[in-house]
N, C-alpha and C positions, 0 to 999 in steps of 0.2 A: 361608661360603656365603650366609648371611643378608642380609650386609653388601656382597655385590655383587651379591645378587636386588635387592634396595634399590638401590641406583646404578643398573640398569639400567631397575629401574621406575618413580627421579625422573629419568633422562634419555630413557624414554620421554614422558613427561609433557612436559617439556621440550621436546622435538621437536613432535609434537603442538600443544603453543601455538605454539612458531614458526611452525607451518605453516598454522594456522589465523590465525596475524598475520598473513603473509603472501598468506595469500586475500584479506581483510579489504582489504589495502593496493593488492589490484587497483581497490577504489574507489577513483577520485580524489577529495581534499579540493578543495572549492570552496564560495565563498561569494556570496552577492548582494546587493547593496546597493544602496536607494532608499529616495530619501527620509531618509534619518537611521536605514532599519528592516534588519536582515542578518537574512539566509537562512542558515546555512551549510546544505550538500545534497554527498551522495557522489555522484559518476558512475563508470558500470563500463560502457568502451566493449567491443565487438565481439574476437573474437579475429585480429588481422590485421586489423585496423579501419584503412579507407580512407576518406576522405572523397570520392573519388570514387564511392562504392559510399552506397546506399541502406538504413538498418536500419528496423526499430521501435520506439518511443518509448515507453519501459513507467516508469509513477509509480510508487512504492510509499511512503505512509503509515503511520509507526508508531503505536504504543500511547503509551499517557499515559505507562506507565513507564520510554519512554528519550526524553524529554523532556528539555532541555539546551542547553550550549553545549558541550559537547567536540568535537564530530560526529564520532564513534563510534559512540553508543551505540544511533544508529536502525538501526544494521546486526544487530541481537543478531537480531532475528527477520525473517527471508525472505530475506537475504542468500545466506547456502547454496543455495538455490534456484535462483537465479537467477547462483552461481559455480559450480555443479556443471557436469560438462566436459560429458555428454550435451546439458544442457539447453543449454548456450552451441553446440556444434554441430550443433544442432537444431531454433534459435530464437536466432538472434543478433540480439541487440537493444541502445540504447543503453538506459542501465537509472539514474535516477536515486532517490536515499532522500535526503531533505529531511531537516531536523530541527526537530523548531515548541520554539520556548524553555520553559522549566522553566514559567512563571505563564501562558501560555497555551494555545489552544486550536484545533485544524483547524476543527472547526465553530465556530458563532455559536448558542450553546447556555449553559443555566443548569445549571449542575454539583452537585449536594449528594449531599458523599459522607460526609455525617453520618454516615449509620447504617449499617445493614447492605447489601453493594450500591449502585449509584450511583442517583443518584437524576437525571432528564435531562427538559430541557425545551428542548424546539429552536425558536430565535426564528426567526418570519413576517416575511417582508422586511424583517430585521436586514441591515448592511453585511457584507459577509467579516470573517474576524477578520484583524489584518494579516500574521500569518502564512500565514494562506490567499491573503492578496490578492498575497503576494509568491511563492507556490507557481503560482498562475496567470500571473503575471509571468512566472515561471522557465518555463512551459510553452509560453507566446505567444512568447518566446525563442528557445527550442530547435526551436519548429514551424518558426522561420524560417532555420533550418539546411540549408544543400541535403542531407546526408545523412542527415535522417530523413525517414520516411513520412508523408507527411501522411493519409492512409487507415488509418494502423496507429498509435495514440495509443493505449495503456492505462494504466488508474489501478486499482488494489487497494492495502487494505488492511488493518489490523486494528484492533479494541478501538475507542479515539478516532479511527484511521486507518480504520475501518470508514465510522465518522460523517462523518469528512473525507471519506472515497470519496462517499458518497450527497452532503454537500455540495457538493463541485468539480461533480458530473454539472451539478447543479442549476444552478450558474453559469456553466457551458462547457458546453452541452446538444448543441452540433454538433463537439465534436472531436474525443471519445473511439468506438473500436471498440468495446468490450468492456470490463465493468469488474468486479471480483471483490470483495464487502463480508466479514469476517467477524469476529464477532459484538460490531458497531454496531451501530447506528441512525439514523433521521435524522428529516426533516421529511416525512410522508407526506402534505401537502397539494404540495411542490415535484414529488415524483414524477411528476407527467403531465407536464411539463417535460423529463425526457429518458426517458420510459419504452419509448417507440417505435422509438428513438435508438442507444439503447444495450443492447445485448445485456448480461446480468445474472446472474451468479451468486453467492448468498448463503449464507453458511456461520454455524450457530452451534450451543452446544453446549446440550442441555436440561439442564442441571444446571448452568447459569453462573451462580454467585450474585455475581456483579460488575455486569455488563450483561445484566437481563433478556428472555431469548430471546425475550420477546414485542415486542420493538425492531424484529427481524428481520421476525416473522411480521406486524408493523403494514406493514412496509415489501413485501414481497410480495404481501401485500390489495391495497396504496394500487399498483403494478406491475400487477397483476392487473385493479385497477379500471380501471384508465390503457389497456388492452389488448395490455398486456406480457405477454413468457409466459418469468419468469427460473424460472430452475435455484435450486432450493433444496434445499440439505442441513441436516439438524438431527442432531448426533451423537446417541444418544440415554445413552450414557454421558461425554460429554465436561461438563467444567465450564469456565469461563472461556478458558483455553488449547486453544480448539478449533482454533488457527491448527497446532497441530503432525497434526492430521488431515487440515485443509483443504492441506497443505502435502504432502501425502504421498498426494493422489490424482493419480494417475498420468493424471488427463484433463486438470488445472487448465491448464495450458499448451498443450497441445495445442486446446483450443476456444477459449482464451484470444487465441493465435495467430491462430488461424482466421477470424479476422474481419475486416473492414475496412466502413470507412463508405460507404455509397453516392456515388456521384459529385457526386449534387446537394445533398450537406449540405457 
């Protein structure tokens, strides 16, 4: 009896990853190439996705830790999200996750992760890093797609993809509807730059001993100053992985959604 409780709970298992493979494989692998420099980036079109039909254009930016070339691994967090069946017939959108390579970086920033926690210094009109400059490439691309929205462009993300988020704002300040950071940081002198622009919600955890929550709270001052008025949440028991809270409020998409740019930007 032991021994086919056991079979049935490693071919539950078994199932399970296939079926989570096979979510996964709804992204399409694609890659982008200029200059000598490759993007690979997932896309996960529309259910019954027509090209005569119009979606929204939603970025999403991962974390340092699925950094790489497999492109897989930027999928490990917010992909579910964003492959969940509600949220697809709900909010159907074309939905791309980029992946920036192992020794680089979304933002254009000084990294020391000596010691305890990162340690972050965000350079003042430094160039993109070229995997930024080739995420905006892929986004000036796709804007020129007749079935996406050009009114409906979002970018979120987390950890380094947080930092990427408040960086792209910075350097495409007229594309994006709405953008979702959590727990980044960025250049809180670029912020008047797209603070007006871009509607903002900031997510971080007070107990992240990774990326200092006061990253966030620089970045909502420097919003605030600019005479922005973003949504900010601070878990007050989450630690680093605040993205699995930010991920499971039941408004993120729905305001996220709801936006679109003014005519005259």
């Amino acid at each position: 009896m032991k021994n086919k409780l056991h079979i049935l709970f490693l071919l539950g298992l078994f199932s399970f990853g296939f079926s989570l493979q096979a979510q996964k494989e709804a992204f399409k692998k694609e890659i982008l190439v200029k200059d000598g420099d490759t993007l690979q980036y997932r896309i996960l079109y529309p259910e019954n996705f027509s090209e005569e039909k119009q979606y929204p254009l939603m970025l999403f930016l991962h974390g340092a830790g699925e950094r790489g070339s497999d492109n897989e691994k930027q999928l490990v967090h917010g992909s579910n999200l964003f492959l969940d069946s509600t949220n697809q017939k709900k909010f159907p959108a074309v939905v791309v996750f980029p992946q920036c390579p192992r020794n680089s970086y979304w933002a254009n920033a000084d990294v020391d992760r000596s010691g305890p926690g990162v340690k972050l210094k965000f350079k003042e009109n430094a160039p993109p890093t070229w995997p930024m400059e080739l995420v905006i490439g892929l986004v000036d691309s796709l804007k020129q797609d007749d079935y996406i929205k050009k009114d409906q462009i979002y970018v979120g993300g987390l950890s380094m993809g947080g930092m990427g988020t408040f960086e792209i704002l910075s350097r495409r300040p007229d594309t994006f509807a709405a953008a979702f950071a959590i727990c980044g940081g960025g250049s809180t002198s670029s912020a008047s730059m797209y603070a007006k622009n871009t509607p903002m919600w900031v997510f971080h955890g007070a107990k992240d001993d990774v990326v200092n929550p006061k990253h966030s709270l620089e970045m909502v001052e420097a919003l605030l100053d600019a005479g922005a008025y973003p949504q900010f949440t601070l878990y007050n028991d989450a630690n680093h992985n605040s993205w699995d809270s930010a991920f499971a409020e039941p408004n993120l998409l729905p305001w996220l959604f709801s936006h679109q740019l003014m005519e005259d930007k």
